[in-house]
N, C-alpha and C positions, 0 to 999 in steps of 0.2 A: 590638532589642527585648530588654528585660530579665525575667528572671523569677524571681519569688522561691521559690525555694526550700524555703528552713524551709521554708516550711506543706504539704510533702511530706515532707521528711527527719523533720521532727520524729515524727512516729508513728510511727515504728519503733522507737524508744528508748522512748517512752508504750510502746507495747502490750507489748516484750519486760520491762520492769521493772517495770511492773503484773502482768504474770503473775510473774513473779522474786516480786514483794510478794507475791501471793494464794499462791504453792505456799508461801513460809517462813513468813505467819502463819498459815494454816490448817491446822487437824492431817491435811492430806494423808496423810504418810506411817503414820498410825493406822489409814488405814482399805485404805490399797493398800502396805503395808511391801516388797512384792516389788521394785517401782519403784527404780531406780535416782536418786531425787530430787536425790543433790548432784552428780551428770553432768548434769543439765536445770537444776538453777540454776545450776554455771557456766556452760552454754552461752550462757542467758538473758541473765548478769550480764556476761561479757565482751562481747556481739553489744550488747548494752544499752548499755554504756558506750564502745563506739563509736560508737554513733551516737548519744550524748550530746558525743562531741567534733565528729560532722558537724553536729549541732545547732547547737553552739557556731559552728561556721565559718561555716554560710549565715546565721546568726541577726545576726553581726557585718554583712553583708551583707545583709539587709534592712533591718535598722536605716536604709542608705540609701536604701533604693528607695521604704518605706512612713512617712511624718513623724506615727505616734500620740502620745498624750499624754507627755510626759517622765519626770512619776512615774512613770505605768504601768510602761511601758521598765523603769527600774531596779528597780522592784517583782518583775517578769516577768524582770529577772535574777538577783538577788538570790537569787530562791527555786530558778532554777536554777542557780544555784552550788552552793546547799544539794543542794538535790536530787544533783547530782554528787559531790558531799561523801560525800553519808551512802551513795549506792550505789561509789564508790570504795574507802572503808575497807571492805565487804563485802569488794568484788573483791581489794582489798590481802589482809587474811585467809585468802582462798580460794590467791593466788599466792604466799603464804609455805606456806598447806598442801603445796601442791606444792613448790617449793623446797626445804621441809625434806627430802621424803622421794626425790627426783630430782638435789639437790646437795648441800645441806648434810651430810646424814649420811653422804653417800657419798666426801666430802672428808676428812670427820673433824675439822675445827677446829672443836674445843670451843666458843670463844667465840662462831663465824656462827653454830653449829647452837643452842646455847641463844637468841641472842636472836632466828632463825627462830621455835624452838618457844616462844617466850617471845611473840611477838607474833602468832605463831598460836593459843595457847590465848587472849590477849585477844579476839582480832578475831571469831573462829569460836566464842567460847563462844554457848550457845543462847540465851540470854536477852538479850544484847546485839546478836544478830546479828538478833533478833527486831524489837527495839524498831528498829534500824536501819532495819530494812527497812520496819517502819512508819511510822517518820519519813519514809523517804526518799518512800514512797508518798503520805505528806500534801502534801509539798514539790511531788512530782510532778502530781498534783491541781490545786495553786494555780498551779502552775507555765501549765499547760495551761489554766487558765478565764481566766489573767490575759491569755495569749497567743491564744485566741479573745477576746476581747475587742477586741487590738487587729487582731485578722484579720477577723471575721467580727462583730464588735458587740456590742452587751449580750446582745440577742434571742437569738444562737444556743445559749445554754445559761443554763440555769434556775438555778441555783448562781452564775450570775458576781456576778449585782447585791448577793446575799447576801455571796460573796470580798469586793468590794470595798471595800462595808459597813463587814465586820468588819477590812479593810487599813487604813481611812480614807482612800479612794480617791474620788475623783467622776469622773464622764469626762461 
């Protein structure tokens, strides 16, 4: 007997990067500044982007057990590419912030520590890490209606028929 997977692994990556999304675009830390907030997004965003790569593993592994429509399939990967895309370059930012100040400075070569903090002040600036995180949360979104869709049908969620609409999708 076989059993698929994904449609358990996968929310754990949804819930930890949804919340990861909700604490960076919302001014959280305005209103509780005591909060240690970028200890809890990285927790989020590495435990997240693990289990964006266990997603990946049972995902390639469903693909055989469950035969949904083809579009769909590469629509519903597609977007989780993205999605792993735009929550990766976070996590890359976050492990140059650390590296710079754990290795790089501690080594002292000039040239690793400037393009550390050269690809740390990109990644980690706010306004880019902003929009990242709400890209990545839109991707996230379509990612997960396109993949109830082929799990669970149109019916299970009110947003799907509207996704597929605006994909140019029919199932």
């Amino acid at each position: 007997m076989q059993y698929n997977l994904h449609v358990i692994v996968v929310h754990f990556p949804v819930a930890l990067l949804f919340m990861y999304s909700v604490i960076k675009i919302l001014p959280f830390r305005k209103f509780f500044p005591r909060v240690e907030w970028r200890q809890i997004e990285r927790f989020l965003l590495i435990f997240g982007m693990l289990g964006i790569l266990a997603s990946f593993t049972t995902g390639q592994a469903s693909r055989r057990l469950v035969a949904p429509q083809r579009d769909l399939v590469h629509m519903h990967t597609n977007f989780a590419s993205a999605t792993a895309w735009f929550y990766g370059l976070l996590l890359g930012g976050e492990v140059f912030a650390v590296l710079n100040r754990a290795v790089f400075n501690r080594l002292k070569i000039r040239p690793l520590s400037w393009l550390g903090e050269t690809i740390e002040k990109i990644l980690c600036q706010p306004a880019l890490s902003w929009f990242l995180a709400l890209a990545g949360l839109i991707c996230l979104t379509i990612t997960g209606a396109l993949g109830g869709a082929m799990a669970f049908g149109l019916s299970a969620d009110p947003m799907t028929p509207y996704i597929l609409k605006m994909l140019g999708l029919t199932v």
